[in-house]
C-alpha positions, 0 to 999 in steps of 0.5 A: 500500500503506498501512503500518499504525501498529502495523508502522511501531512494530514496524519503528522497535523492531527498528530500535532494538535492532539498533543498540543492540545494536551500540552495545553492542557497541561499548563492550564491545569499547572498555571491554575494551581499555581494560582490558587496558591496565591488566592483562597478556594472560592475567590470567583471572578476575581481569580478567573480575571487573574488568570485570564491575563495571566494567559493572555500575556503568555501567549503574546509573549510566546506568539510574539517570541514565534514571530521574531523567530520566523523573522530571523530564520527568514532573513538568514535563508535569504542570504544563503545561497541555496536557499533562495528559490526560483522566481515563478 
C-alpha cells in the first residue's frame, strides 16, 4: 500500500494538535494551581480575571517570541545561497 504525501501531512497535523492540545492542557491545569496558591478556594471572578491575563500575556509573549523567530530564520535563508528559490 503506498501512503500518499498529502495523508502522511494530514496524519503528522492531527498528530500535532492532539498533543498540543494536551500540552495545553497541561499548563492550564499547572498555571491554575499555581494560582490558587496565591488566592483562597472560592475567590470567583476575581481569580478567573487573574488568570485570564495571566494567559493572555503568555501567549503574546510566546506568539510574539514565534514571530521574531520566523523573522530571523527568514532573513538568514535569504542570504544563503541555496536557499533562495526560483522566481515563478
Amino acid at each position: 500500500m503506498e501512503v500518499k504525501p498529502t495523508y502522511l501531512g494530514t496524519m503528522i497535523g492531527l498528530a500535532t494538535v492532539a498533543f498540543g492540545l494536551i500540552a495545553a492542557g497541561a499548563w492550564n491545569k499547572f498555571i491554575t494551581d499555581v494560582i490558587a496558591l496565591f488566592l483562597k478556594p472560592g475567590s470567583g471572578v476575581w481569580a478567573e480575571l487573574l488568570y485570564a491575563v495571566i494567559i493572555t500575556i503568555i501567549a503574546i509573549v510566546v506568539v510574539r517570541s514565534l514571530a521574531n523567530l520566523a523573522q530571523k530564520e527568514e532573513q538568514l535563508r535569504s542570504r544563503l545561497p541555496f536557499g533562495k528559490r526560483p522566481a515563478e
